[in-house]
Every structure is written in C-alpha cells, then in structure tokens.
C-alpha positions as CSV (number, residue, x, y, z in Angstrom):
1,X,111.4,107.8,99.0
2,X,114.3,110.6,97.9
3,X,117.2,107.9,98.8
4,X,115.1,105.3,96.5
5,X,114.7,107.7,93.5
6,X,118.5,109.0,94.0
7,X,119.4,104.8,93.6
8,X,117.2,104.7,90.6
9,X,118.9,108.1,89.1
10,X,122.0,106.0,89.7
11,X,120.9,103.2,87.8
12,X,120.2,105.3,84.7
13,X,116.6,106.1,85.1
14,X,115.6,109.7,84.8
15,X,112.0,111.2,85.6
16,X,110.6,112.5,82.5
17,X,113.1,110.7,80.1
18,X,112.9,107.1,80.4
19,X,110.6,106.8,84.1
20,X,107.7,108.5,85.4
21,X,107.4,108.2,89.1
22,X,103.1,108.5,90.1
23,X,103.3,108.9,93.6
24,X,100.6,108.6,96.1
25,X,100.1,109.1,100.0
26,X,97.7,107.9,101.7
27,X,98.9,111.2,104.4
28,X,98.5,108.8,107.8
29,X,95.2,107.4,107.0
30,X,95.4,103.8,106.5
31,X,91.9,102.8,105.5
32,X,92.6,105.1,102.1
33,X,95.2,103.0,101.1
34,X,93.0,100.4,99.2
35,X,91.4,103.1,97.1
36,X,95.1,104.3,96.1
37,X,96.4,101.2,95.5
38,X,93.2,100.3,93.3
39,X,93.7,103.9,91.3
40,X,97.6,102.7,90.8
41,X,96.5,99.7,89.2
42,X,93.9,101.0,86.6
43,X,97.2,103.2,85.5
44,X,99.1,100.0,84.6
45,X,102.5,101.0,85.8
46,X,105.4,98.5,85.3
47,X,105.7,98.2,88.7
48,X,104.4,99.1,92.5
49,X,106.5,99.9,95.1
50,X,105.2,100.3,98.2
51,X,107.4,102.8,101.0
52,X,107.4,102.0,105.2
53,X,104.9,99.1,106.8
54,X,102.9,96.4,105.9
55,X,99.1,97.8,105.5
56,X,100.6,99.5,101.7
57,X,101.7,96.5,100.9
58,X,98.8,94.5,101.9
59,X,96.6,96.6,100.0
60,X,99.1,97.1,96.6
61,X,99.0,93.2,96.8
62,X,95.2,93.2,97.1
63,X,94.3,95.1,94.4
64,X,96.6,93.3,91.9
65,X,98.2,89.6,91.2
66,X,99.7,90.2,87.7
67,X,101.7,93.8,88.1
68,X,104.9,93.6,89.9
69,X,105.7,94.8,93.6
70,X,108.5,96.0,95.5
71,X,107.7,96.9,98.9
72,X,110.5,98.8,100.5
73,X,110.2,98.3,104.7
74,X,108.0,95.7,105.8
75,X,107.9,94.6,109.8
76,X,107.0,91.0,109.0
77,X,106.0,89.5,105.5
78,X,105.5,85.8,105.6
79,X,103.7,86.7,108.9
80,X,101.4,89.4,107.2
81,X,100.8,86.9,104.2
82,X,102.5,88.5,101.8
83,X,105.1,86.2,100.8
84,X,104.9,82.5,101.1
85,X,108.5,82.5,102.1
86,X,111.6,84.9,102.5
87,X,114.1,82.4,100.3
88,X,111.0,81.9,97.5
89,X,108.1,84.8,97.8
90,X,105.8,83.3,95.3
91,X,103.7,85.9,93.4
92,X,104.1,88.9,92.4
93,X,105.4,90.2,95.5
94,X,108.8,90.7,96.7
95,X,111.1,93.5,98.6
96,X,112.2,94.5,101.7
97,X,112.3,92.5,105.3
98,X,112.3,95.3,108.5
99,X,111.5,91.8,110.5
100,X,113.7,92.8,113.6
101,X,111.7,92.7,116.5
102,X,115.3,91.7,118.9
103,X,116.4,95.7,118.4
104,X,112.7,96.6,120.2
105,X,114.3,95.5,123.4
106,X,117.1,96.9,122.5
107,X,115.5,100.4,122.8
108,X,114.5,99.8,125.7
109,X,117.4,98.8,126.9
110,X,119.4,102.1,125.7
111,X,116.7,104.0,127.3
112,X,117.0,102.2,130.6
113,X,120.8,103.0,130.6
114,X,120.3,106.3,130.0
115,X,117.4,107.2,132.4
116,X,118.2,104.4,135.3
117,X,114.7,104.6,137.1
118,X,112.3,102.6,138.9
119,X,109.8,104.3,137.5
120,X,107.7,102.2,134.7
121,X,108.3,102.9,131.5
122,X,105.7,103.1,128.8
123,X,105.0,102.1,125.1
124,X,103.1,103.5,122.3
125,X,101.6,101.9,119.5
126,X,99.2,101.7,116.3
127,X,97.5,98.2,117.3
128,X,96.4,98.4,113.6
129,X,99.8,98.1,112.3
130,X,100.2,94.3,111.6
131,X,104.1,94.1,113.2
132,X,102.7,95.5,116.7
133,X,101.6,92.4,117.9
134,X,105.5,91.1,117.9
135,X,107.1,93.5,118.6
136,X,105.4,95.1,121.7
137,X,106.2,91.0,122.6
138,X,109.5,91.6,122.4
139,X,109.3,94.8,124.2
140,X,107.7,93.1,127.3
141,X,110.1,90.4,127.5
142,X,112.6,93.5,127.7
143,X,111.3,94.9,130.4
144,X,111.4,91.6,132.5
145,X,114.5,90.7,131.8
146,X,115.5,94.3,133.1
147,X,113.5,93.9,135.0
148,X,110.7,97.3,134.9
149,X,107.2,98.1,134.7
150,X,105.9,98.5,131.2
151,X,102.8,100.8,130.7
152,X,101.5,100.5,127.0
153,X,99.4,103.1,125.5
154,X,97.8,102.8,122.2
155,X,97.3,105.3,119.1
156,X,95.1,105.0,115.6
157,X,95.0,108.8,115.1
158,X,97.1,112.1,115.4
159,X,95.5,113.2,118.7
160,X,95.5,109.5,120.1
161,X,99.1,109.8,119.9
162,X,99.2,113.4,121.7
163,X,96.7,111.9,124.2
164,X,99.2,109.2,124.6
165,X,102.2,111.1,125.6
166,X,100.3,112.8,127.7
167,X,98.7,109.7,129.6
168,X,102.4,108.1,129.9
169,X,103.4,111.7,131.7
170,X,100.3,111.0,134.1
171,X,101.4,107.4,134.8
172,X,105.0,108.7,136.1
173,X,106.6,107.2,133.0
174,X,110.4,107.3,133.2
175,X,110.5,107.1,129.3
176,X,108.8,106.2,126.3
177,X,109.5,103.8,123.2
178,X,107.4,104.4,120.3
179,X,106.8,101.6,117.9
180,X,107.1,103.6,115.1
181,X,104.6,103.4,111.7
182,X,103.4,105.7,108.6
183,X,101.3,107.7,110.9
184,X,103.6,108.6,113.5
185,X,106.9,109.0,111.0
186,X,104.5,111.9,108.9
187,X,104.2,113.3,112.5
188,X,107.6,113.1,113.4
189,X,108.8,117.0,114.1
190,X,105.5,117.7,115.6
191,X,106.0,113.9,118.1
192,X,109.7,115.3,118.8
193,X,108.5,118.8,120.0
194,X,105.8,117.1,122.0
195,X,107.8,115.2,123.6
196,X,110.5,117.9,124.4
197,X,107.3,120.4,125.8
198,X,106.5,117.0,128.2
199,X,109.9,116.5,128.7
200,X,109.3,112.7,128.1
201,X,112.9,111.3,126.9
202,X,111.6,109.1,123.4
203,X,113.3,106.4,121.9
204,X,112.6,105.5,118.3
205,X,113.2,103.5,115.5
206,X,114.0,105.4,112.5
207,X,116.7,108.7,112.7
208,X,114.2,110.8,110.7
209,X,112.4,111.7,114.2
210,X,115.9,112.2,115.9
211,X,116.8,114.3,113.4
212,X,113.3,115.9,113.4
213,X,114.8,117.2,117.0
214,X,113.9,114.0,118.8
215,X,116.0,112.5,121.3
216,X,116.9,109.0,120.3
217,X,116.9,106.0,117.6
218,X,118.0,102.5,117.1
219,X,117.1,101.0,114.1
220,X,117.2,99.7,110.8
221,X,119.0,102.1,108.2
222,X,115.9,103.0,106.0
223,X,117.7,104.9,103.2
224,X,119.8,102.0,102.4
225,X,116.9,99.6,102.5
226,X,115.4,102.2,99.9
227,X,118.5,102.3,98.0
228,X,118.3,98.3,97.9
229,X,114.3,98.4,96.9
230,X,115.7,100.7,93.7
231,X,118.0,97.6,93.2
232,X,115.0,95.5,93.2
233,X,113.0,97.9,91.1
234,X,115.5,97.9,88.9
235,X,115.9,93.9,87.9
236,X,112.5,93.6,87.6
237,X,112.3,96.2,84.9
238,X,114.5,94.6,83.7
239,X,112.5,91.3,83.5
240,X,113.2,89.5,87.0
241,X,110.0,88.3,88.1
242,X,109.5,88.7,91.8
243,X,108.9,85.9,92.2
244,X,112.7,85.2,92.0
245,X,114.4,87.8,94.0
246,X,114.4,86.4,97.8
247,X,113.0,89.0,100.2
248,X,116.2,90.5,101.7
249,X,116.2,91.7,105.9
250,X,118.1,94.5,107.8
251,X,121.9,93.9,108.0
252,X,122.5,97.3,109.5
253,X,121.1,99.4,112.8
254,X,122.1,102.4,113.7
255,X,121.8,104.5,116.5
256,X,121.7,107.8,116.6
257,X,121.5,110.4,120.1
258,X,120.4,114.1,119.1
259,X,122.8,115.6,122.0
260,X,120.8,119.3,121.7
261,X,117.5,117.4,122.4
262,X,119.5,115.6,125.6
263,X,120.9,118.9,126.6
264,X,117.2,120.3,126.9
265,X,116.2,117.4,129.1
266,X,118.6,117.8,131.1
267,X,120.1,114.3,130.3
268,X,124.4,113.6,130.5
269,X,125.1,110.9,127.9
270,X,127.0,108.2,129.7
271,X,129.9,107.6,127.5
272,X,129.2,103.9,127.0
273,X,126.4,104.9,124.8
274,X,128.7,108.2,123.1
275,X,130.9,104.8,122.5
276,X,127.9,102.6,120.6
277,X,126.6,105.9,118.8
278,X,127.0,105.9,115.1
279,X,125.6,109.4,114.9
280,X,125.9,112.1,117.4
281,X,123.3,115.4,116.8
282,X,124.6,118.3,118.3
C-alpha cells in the first residue's frame, strides 16, 4: 500500500492532518478476512479500500452495501460478483481490474525460452483464490500450444507451498510458475530463497518476489495500479459514488529478470529476453 498512500500524500491528504489511514491484515489467512472487514465497518470510515485479490474484496463488500469501496488489484470482478459490469459497477463497489489471464501463458512462455527442456513444467496455486480457475486455464492452453507437460501442484498454507516446491523438484520439473496471491506475496523472500536452495528457476507475477531475490516476473505494474486506486479514493472523497467510476484494467506489464538470482542457477540470459526486459536486477 506505500505507492497508494504516496498518491494520496500527492493529492493533498496527510495522515494525522486531514486522513487517518486504519489498516488491517489479515497476515495470509484468508478465512479472517470477514471478521476484519466486519470490524472496519463498525468504525464507519469514509471509505474501504481493499489491497491484492479478490477474497478482501468479497468480504469488504459483504460486510457493507452503503460505505464506499475501492479495491486496488482484483483477478476478475464481474466474474467474482463484484461488479455487475466493468463500464457500470453498480453499488458501492468499484476499483481496480488485474483481469489478465493472456500474460499467464506468457510466463510460461519466457520460462520455456529460457530453460528449453522437455522436461514438464509445473504450476502452483491457492485453488481458494477465485482468479485460479482462469488463469491456471490459460496456463494449460500454454503449455499445448508449446507444446509441454504441465504438472500443477496446489497450496492453501505456508508449508503447502514449501511442500509444493518440493513435490515439482520430485516430478523432474524444468520450472515453475506460481500464480501468485496474498499468501504467497507476504511469503515472497522466504519463496525466492526456497526456490534458489531447490534450484527451481520461478517465474512470477509481481516484481516484489524478483526483487525479494527471485528469479523472474511478468506482470501487471502493481504500484501504478495503487497509485490509480489513490485516484479513485480520492473522487470518491470527494463525492463520486462508485457507482460511477468504471472499473479500470492493466494497461502496463513489466518484466523484470533478477540477473544475480540467474547467475546462481547457473542460467545465461538469452539476449532476446535482455531485449524484452524492462528491468534487469543485477
């Protein structure tokens, strides 16, 4: 939330002078998150926002259909039903769009380039996080077109997802994508240093974990999506109903190759993807 709350100091709003910013983590564990959003409520705040994925959304909208909300990344929202519409939401309920599920093959693909194998490659996931469902879709229909092998391994906890790197290391995997959600981005630096210790070469979607040491992203640019959520935030402070503000999606991907994490894999950048880098890590 910093690049939100730097767009929001931009826009005139200073904590303890004119905004007071009550934040709240549900710390990875996703069945708190209607008890939070239910104790943000009873302190009648001018408006909810809601940071990465669709369950704090779900449950922000859940516990209230009169205060305002702003959610700031969410995989699919007319899907998830919380918008009737990305032109009109409806409601109280507007923000954010990280509907992209196209740049899911697209990690594969990069990945594939990089490591050309015949090897499988494998897949790990929160099956609990709504935008799963499409986008390990998308990640199959990847993988034939390629074509590979994809192994897909599942994770609703911290150890599942250790356990998970570990099976794809047992079933020869060449590589692994992770779909990316609250749990696994507040385990970032501890995923990237698993994944270097199994020397597992990772793709992922946001550059916090290749910047947490991890090897590779391709993704949506979160902090400007955050900055645009502040925008958001802002007009309806102002009196915009959400209602009214169309829910905007991802106009920029980056991708971004951690060259020290390559380095320790062993791994030579071929210079087509040096080329397509927007960020290089050294």
């Amino acid at each position: 939330m910093k690049s939100l709350l730097e767009r929001l100091n931009e826009l005139g709003y200073r904590e303890g002078q004119n905004m007071i910013f009550d934040y709240r983590s549900a710390e990875g564990a996703s069945e708190r998150l209607p008890q939070l959003a239910a104790d943000a409520v009873r302190a009648a705040p001018d408006v909810l926002i809601t940071g990465m994925g669709t369950l704090a959304a779900k449950a922000a909208k859940a516990a209230t259909s009169t205060i305002p909300i702003v959610f700031t990344a969410v995989g699919d929202p007319v899907g998830a039903g919380l918008v009737a519409s990305l032109s009109q939401p409806g409601g109280n309920i507007t923000g954010m769009s990280a509907q992209a599920t196209e740049i899911v093959g697209k990690r594969l693909q990069l990945l594939q380039e990089l490591i050309p194998s015949n090897k499988p490659f494998a897949a790990l996931l929160n099956p609990e996080t709504p935008f799963s469902a499409s986008a390990l879709q998308e990640l199959r229909n990847a993988a034939q077109a390629w074509p590979t092998s994809l192994v897909v391994f599942e994770a609703r906890t911290a150890d599942q997802v250790s356990a998970g790197f570990e099976a794809a290391v047992k079933a020869g995997a060449a590589g692994l994508v992770l779909l990316d959600d609250p749990l696994t981005l507040g385990l970032r630096r501890q995923i990237a240093e698993l994944a270097a210790s199994l020397r597992l070469p990772t793709t992922y979607t946001l550059r916090d974990f290749t910047e947490a040491g991890g090897l590779m992203s391709y993704g949506i640019d979160l902090r400007q999506m955050n900055r645009r959520a502040a925008e958001y935030v802002d007009k309806v402070l102002k009196g915009v109903q959400p209602a009214d503000l169309p829910v905007e999606q991802p106009t920029k991907f980056e991708l971004v190759i951690n060259l020290k994490a390559a380095r320790a894999l062993g791994l030579e950048i071929p210079d087509k993807l040096l080329a397509l880098a927007d960020e290089l890590i050294e």
